[in-house]
Each structure stands twice: as structure tokens, then as C-alpha cells.
N, C-alpha and C positions, 0 to 999 in steps of 0.2 A: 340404462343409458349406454348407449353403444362408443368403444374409445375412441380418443379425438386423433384422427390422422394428425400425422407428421407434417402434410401438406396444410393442413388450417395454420400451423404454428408457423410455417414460413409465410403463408400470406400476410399473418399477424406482424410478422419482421418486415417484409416488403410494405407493406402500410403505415409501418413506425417511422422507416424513414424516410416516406414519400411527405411525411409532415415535419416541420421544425416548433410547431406550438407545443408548448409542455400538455397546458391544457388537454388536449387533441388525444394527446401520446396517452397520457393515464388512459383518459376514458374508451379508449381503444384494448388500454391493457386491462382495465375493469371488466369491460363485455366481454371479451375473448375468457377472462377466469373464471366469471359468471352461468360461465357456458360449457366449460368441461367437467368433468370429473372430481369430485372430492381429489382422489388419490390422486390426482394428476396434474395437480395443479401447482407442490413442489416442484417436479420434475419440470413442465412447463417452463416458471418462471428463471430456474438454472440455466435449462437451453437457450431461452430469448436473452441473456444476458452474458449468456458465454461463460460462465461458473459453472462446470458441470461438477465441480468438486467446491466444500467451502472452504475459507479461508485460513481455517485451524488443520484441512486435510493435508496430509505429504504426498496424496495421490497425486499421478498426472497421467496424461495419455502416450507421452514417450511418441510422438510420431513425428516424421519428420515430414519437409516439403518433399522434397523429393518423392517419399514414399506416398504421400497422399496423390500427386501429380500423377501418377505413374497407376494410384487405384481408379483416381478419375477417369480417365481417358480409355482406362477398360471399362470402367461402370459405366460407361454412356452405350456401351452395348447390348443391344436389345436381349431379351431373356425370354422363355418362353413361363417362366415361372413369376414373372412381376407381380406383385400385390400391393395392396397400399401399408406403406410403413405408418404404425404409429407411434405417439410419443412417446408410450414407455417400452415401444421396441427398442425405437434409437436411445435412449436413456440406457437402459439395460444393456447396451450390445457397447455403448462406449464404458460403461464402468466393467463388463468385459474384458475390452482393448487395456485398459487400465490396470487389470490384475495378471495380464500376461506378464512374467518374466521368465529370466532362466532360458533355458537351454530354447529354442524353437520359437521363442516368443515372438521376435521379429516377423516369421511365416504365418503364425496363428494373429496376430494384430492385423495381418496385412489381408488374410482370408476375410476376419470378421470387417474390417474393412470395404473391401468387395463387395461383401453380402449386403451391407445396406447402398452403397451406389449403387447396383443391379438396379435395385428395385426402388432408385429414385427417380424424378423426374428432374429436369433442367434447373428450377426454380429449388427444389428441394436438397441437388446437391449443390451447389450456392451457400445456403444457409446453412446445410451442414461441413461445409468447407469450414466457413465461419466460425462456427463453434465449435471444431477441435482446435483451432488456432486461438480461440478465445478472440477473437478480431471482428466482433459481429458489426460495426460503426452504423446502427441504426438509432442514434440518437437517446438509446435506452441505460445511465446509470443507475445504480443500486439504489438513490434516492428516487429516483421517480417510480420505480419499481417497488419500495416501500408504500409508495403515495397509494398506485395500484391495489394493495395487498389491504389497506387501508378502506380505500372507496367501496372494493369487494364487500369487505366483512362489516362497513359500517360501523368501524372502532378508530380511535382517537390517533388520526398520524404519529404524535409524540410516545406514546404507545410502542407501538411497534415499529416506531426508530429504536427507541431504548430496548427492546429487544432482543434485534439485532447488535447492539452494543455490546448487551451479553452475551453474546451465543457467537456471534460473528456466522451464523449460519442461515443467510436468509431462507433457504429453503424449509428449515426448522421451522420459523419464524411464520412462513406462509401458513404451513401445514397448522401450527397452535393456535392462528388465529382462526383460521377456520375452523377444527374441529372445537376448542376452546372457549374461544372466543377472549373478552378479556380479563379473566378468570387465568386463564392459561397465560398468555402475555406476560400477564404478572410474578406467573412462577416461575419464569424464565428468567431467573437471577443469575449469577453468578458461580459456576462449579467449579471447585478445584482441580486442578492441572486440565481446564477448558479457559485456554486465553484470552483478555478484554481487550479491548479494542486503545491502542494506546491513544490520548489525547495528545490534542497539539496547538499551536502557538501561532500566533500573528507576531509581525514584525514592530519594533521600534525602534529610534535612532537614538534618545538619548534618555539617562534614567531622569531625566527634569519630567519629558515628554509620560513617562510613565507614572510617576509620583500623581500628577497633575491627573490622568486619567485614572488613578486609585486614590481617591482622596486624600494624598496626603505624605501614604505610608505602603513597603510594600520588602516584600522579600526578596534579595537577589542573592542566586545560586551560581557558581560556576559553572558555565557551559561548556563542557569536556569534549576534547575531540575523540569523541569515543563508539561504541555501540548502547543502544539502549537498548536492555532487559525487563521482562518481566517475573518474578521469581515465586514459585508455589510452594509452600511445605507443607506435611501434612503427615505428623510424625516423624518416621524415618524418610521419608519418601521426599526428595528434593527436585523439580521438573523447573528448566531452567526456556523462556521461551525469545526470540528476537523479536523483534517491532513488528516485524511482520507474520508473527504469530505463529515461527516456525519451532518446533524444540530442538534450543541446539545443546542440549544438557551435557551428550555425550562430549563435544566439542573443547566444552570446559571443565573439567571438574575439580578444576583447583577453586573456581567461584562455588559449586556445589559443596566441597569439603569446608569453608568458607563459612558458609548458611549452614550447614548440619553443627556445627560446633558456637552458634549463637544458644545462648543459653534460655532463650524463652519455647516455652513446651505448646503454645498452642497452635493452631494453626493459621496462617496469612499467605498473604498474598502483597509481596512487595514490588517498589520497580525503583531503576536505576540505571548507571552506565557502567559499562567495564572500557578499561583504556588500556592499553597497551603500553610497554614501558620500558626503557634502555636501561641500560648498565647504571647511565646514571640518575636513573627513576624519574627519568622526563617521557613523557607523551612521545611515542611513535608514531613515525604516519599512518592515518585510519588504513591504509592499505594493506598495511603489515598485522593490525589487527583483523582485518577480514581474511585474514591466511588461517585467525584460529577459529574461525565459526564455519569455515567453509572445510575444516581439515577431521575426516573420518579415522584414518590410519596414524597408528604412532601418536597419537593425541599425548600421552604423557613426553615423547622426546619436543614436542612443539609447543608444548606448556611449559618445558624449561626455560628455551630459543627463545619465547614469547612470554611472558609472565604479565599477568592481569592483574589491574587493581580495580577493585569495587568502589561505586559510589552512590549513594543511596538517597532518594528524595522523595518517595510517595509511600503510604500504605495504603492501599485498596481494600483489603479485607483480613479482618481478625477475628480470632476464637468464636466464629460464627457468623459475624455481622459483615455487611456489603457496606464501606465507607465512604464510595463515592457523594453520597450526596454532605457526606458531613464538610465544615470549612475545611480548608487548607490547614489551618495552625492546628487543628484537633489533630489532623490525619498526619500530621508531621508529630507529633504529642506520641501518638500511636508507634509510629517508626521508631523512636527514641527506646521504647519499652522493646521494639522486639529487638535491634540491631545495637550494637557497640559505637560511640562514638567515630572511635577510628573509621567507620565506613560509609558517614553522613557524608552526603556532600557539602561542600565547602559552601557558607552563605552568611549574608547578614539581612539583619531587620531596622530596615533605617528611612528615618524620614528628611532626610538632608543628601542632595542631587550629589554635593560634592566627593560627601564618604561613596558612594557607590560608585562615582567616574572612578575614584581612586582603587578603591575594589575591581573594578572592569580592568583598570590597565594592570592590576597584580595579577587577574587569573592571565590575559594574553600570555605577560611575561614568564607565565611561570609555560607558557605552551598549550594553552586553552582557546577556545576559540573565542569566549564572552563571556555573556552574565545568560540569564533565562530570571527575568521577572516575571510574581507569582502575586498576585491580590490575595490577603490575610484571610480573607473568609467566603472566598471561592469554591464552588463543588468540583468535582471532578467530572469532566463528561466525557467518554468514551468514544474514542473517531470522531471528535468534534473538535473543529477550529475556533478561537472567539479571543475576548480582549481580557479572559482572565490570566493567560498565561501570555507574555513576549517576550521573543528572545532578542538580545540583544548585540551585535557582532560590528566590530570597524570596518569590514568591507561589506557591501552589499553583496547579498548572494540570491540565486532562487533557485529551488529544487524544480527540475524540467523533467519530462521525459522523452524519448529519441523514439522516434515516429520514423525516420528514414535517415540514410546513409547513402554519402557520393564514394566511389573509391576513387581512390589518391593517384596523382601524379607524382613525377619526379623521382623524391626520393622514398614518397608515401605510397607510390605502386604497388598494388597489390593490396594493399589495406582499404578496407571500408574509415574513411577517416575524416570529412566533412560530415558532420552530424547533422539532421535536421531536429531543431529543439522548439518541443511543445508542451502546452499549456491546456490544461481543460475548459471551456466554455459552457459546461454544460449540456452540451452537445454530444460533442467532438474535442480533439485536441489541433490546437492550431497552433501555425509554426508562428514561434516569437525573434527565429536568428535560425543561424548555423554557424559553426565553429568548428576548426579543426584542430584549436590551440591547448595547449596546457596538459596533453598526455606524454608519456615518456613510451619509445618504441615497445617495448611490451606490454606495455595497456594497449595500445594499435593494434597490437597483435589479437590481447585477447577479447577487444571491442569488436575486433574483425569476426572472431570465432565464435562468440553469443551472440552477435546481432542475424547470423547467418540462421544460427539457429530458431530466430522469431522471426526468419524471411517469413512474407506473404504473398507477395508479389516482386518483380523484377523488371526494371528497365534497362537501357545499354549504360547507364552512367549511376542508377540510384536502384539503389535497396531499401523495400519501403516493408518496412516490421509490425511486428505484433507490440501496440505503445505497453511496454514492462520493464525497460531498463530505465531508474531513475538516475540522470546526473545533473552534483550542484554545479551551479556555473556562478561564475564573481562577471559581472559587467562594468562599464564605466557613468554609463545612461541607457534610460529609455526613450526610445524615439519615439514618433507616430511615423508608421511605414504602409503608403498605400499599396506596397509590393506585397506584404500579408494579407492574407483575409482577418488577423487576430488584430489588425489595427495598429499593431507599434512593435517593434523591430528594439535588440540588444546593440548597443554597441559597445566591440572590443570584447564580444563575449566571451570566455575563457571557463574550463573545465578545471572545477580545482578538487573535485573528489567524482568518483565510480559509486554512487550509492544501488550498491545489493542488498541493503540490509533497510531499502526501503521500498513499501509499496505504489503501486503510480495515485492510488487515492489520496497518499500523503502528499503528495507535488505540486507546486502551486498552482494559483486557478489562474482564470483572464481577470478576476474580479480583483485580483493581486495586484497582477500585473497592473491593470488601471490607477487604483490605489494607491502604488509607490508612484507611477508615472506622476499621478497630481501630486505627492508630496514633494516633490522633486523642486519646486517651484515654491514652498516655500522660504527656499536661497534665491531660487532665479528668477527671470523675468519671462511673462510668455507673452509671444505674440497674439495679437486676437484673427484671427483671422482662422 
């Protein structure tokens, strides 16, 4: 079987988003994997989705706009050597571009860069524009793309969701189900210092509301203004990972020395948060704790400066066994053997609304942001949202991500500093607001500086990016806004944290956003109309 040009894979992308039906979309993306290559068919599904690395890789492509603008514009010239590129040229020649550093590297990324505009056509450098910027907007995410990998191998969706939960590598994932089948799926458990996909939480407003939705009875933990960890041992060997699955071991090793001096000998797999902490052992602003995960050099003078406290509320996995599916109270049972008291998160087990209000207002007071309620005999699901776990907080907030930027007048000149804030649809992400509120001039500064960096496009007033920088925003309401296409507009929206320490799949969806909008109205009154 002869390999699949690079041009099949862009008309697959141009066809993906000529449709809005999910349905449409799979079975587009079933025929098209149907129809290449065994071996080609990882590589395929990374490019169509703009991952050409997974999500556990520290790879990246290091290229910037400028530099890509500037290969275009020569690549559109004609060549006497053109051939047809195919997908695992372009695969192969970006993880290439990727392993360039060092001295020259800039010249050698920008050659192999070259090399494959030469030799594309119109349509083809499009989509590969796309997928070095990861910004492919053809309606394709990682879940429909699982559905795909699914229909192909005629194996059980939930299957190779959980998977990918393990592995966090869907290209893994393609390639075992295919060659495997689910046989292989199944092996694909859990490895040591290879990070799971953290879980996460829906919202709710009061612990009545929660009790009522857990029959009864339920656990609520302090919700720390902090970073959430995930922690591997395995013997000597301590690998310390962020939420977004990056290792930031080096970063801390005061939490490392920490976990090596727990006295249980086997091996796990824990998760938690680290906080940051002043003189006088109060919570710092998460900002100041993102100075020690993002901090490579002098790490031991910025762990004095900064000093982290642990706190600890899941075990994932022990002396061999994956405990995701076990209850919550066992998997805490678990935690208890491997960790010291001193490092549990602060919680109770209660089935009376009142003790837990009262609980909520001691973590604020003490500098916390809430509670995080947990149902007793809950599994763990991995990159899954649902009504086991909610957290709990007095301001409404929602994690957004910033799709484009206006630069500022006045005194904001020069700053990228109207945000445009979005929400996933399923689709696309659609703008819910914009805000220019609640940063201090050096966050401006440095919103200015990263967002430049995910330029994609440019107009005379707005810089429209690659959607990857997550920020929470505190609002006053949701409106319905026929000025969005997402159907309802923030008011008084406001920037109350810079989240880097999160990825844009953790960010609220439109299905959220709807959600809170209805609940909204069980205080007030709606018009019908």
C-alpha cells in the first residue's frame, strides 16, 4: 500500500470543518484511518488534531510567527524539485524541527521548515501552518477523535477513553488499538513516573445542595489556593508532575525530600496540592507560588524565599495495584498508610449542612479558597468531569481561555490588555466576555509577552492566539448576549488568577456556562419571553 500524501490529510481537515455535525465528523475520521496505513495512522491522528507531541512530552516546536510568516512567503515559490509530501515526511521533519537546539538551531528549524513549504501546495501549507501552531479550529477534539479510533477498530468507546486516561497519549492509544486490539487497551494501565490524567469537578453553591445530591453524607476537604500535584515513588526515585502533566520535580525538592523521608517502602502514586507560604504560615498569592514551578535556576535560594507546604487527598496507586476504580474512603484509607498525618488535607465526614458551612468559612478564613466535596464511595476517573467530586467557593468563578486580545489605550498602550474570554462548545471555543480588569501592570506586561507568543493571526486593534492560556475570571451574572455566538455574555467580568498551571481541556465548557446561567434563577425571577 502505497503512503498517504500529506495532501489526503489536509482535505480530511478541510472536510472536517466544512461540517458542524459530530456524527459527519467521526465518520469522516473513521474512513479516512480506514484507509491509510497501519503505521500511519498515529502519526495522522496527532497532525489532524494539532498534538504532534503528547501531553506527558516537554517537546515543543520552538517556532515562532514571525519565523513561520517569513518561511511561507518564500515556500509559495515555485521549485523545480516539488514532490508530494507525505504524512510521515511532515511528521518526521517536525519532530526534527523539535530536536533542534543549541548553537544554529534557529537556521536549521528554519531550513527544515522551508523544505516542506517548497514542496507544498496552497491548501497544504494552511494546514500545516495550523499544526505547528496547534490552532487547527476544524471542529476536531480529542474526544471525537477517540470516538474515531473507536468506530475504526470496532472496540468499545469507553475502552479507549480509559486509555487514554492512562497513557495521556492518544497516539499510543490509536496505534494499541489497532495493532492489539482490546487485548492491548487493556494493558495500557498505569506506569510509574508516566502521569494520569488529573480528575475534576463540577460546581456547587451550597454543602445543603451537595449532601442532598450524595444521599445524605459526604466529605469536604479544604480547597487550597494552591498548585495541584501528582507524586510517583518508586524506591529512591521521587518524580514530582503538575496538572498538566508536566515534571516539575526539579522545581521543588523540598516536596521531593518531603515524600523520600515518608516511611512506607512501597511503591504509589499520590496527588495533592502544594501552597505557598509567608512568614507567617498564611497562603501566598498563587502568583508567587507559580514563580517556584516555573523557576529552573537557584531552585534551592527560591525554596528558601518561597517555602511549600503539602497537602494530600488521593492515592492512585499502591504496591502494585491501579486504585482508581476503588471508593474514595478505601483510596483515602490507602493515603493514610503511605503519608503522615501532618500532610492530609484538612477535611471532615459529615452529614449535617451546618458543620460544613462552618467548615467552609474556617478554610476561607484561614486564606483558602473553599471546600472540594467528594461522595464516599466514588471511583476516580481520569480527565473526567462529573457530580462525584464539587467544589465549593463564595465567589463564582470559571476557568476561561483567551482566544484573542485588543491592545490598550490610555494608560494600557502598548499592552495587549482586553482579553477576549472563551469557552469550549464542542466545536470551537466561543467568546463568553472580555475584560481588561483585575491584572496588576506586570501581569499586562507579561499577558502581553505570552500571548504574542501564541499570535496566529493579526488585525489593526486585536491579536487573535493559539486558545492555551487558561484564565479564572470571578463574574457578577450571566447574561443571554445575542452579540456572542456562545449565547450569553459575563457581567463585570474580572481576572482573579493567571492559570499556567492549567490546561485549556480543564476550562469550562458552554455546557457550564448554560448550567450556572439556569441556576442562577433559582434566587431570581425570569422573564419568558
Amino acid at each position: 500500500m502505497t503512503e498517504t500524501t500529506f495532501k489526503q490529510l489536509a482535505k480530511l481537515c478541510k472536510d472536517l470543518e466544512a461540517t458542524t455535525k459530530r456524527k459527519e465528523k467521526t465518520a469522516l475520521i473513521s474512513e479516512f484511518l480506514k484507509g491509510i496505513n497501519r503505521d500511519e495512522i498515529k502519526l495522522a491522528i496527532l497532525l489532524t488534531i494539532g498534538a504532534v507531541f503528547p501531553e506527558t512530552s516537554d517537546k515543543t516546536l520552538d517556532v515562532g510567527w514571525r519565523t513561520l510568516k517569513r518561511v511561507m512567503d518564500r515556500g509559495g515559490q515555485t521549485t523545480l524539485f516539488r514532490h508530494q509530501l507525505t504524512v510521515k515526511e511532515v511528521y518526521n521533519t517536525l519532530q526534527e524541527i523539535a530536536k533542534a537546539s543549541g548553537e544554529g538551531s534557529r537556521k536549521q528549524k528554519e531550513q527544515l521548515l522551508e523544505r516542506m513549504f517548497a514542496q507544498s501546495e496552497p491548501v497544504e501549507s494552511e494546514i500545516l501552518a495550523r499544526i505547528i501552531f496547534g490552532e487547527m479550529r476544524i471542529g476536531v477534539s480529542e474526544g471525537m477523535m477517540l470516538e474515531g479510533i473507536a468506530e475504526t477498530t470496532k472496540l468499545d468507546p469507553a475502552l479507549v477513553r480509559r486509555a487514554l486516561m492512562m497513557t495521556g497519549d492518544i497516539g499510543k492509544v490509536a496505534e494499541t488499538a489497532v495493532d492489539h486490539g482490546e487485548a492491548g487497551l487493556l494493558s495500557l494501565e498505569a506506569t510509574l513516573f508516566v502521569p494520569l490524567k488529573p480528575m475534576l469537578a463540577n460546581t456547587a453553591e451550597t454543602p445543603l445542595e451537595v449532601l442532598e445530591d450524595y444521599d445524605g453524607e459526604a466529605a469536604f476537604e479544604y480547597k487550597y489556593d494552591g498548585a495541584r500535584i501528582q507524586i510517583h515513588r518508586k524506591g529512591d526515585e521521587v518524580r514530582v508532575f503538575s496538572r498538566r502533566l508536566s515534571d516539575v520535580t526539579e522545581s521543588i525538592p523540598d516536596i521531593v525530600e518531603i515524600v523520600k523521608d515518608f516511611p512506607e517502602e512501597k511503591d504509589f502514586i499520590i496527588e495533592g496540592e502544594v501552597v505557598a507560604v509567608g512568614e507567617n504560615k498564611r497562603p501566598l498569592p498563587f502568583q508567587d507560588l507559580m514563580r517556584r514551578f516555573t523557576r529552573v535556576n537557584k531552585v534551592e535560594d527560591k525554596a528558601e524565599e518561597i517555602p511549600l507546604h503539602l497537602h494530600l487527598f488521593d492515592a492512585l496507586y499502591y504496591d502494585g495495584k491501579l486504585l482508581i476504580d476503588e471508593p474514595y474512603s478505601h483510596r483515602w484509607s490507602i493515603l493514610e498508610k503511605i503519608a503522615p498525618q501532618k500532610y492530609h488535607t484538612k477535611r471532615i465526614i459529615t452529614t449535617n449542612p451546618a458543620e460544613a458551612e462552618a467548615f467552609m468559612t474556617q478554610a476561607i478564613e484561614s486564606g483558602h479558597e473553599g471546600l472540594m466535596a467528594k461522595r464516599l464511595n466514588s471511583s476516580y476517573s481520569p480527565g473526567a468531569r462529573g457530580k462525584n467530586w464539587y467544589k465549593l467557593k463564595p465567589v463564582e468563578t470559571l476557568d476561561v481561555v483567551i482566544v484573542a486580545a485588543d491592545w490598550g489605550s490610555g494608560r494600557r498602550r502598548g499592552w495587549l490588555s482586553n482579553y477576549h474570554l472563551g469557552v469550549w462548545d464542542g466545536e470551537e471555543y466561543l467568546v463568553i466576555g472580555k475584560t481588561f480588569k483585575g491584572l496588576t501592570d506586570d501581569e499586562f506586561k507579561w499577558m502581553t509577552e505570552h500571548l504574542q507568543e501564541l499570535r496566529v493571526r493579526e488585525s489593526e486593534y486585536t491579536v487573535h492566539v493559539k486558545p492555551e492560556l487558561v484564565v479564572e475570571v470571578a463574574f457578577n451574572e450571566i447574561q443571554k448576549s445575542p452579540h456572542y455566538k456562545s449565547g450569553y455574555a459575563l457581567r463585570f467580568a474580572r481576572i482573579t488568577r493567571i492559570r499556567t498551571d492549567k490546561n485549556p481541556d480543564e476550562a469550562d465548557t458552554l455546557q457550564n456556562v448554560s448550567r450556572l446561567y439556569e441556576r442562577q434563577f433559582k434566587y431570581k425571577d425570569k422573564l419568558n419571553r
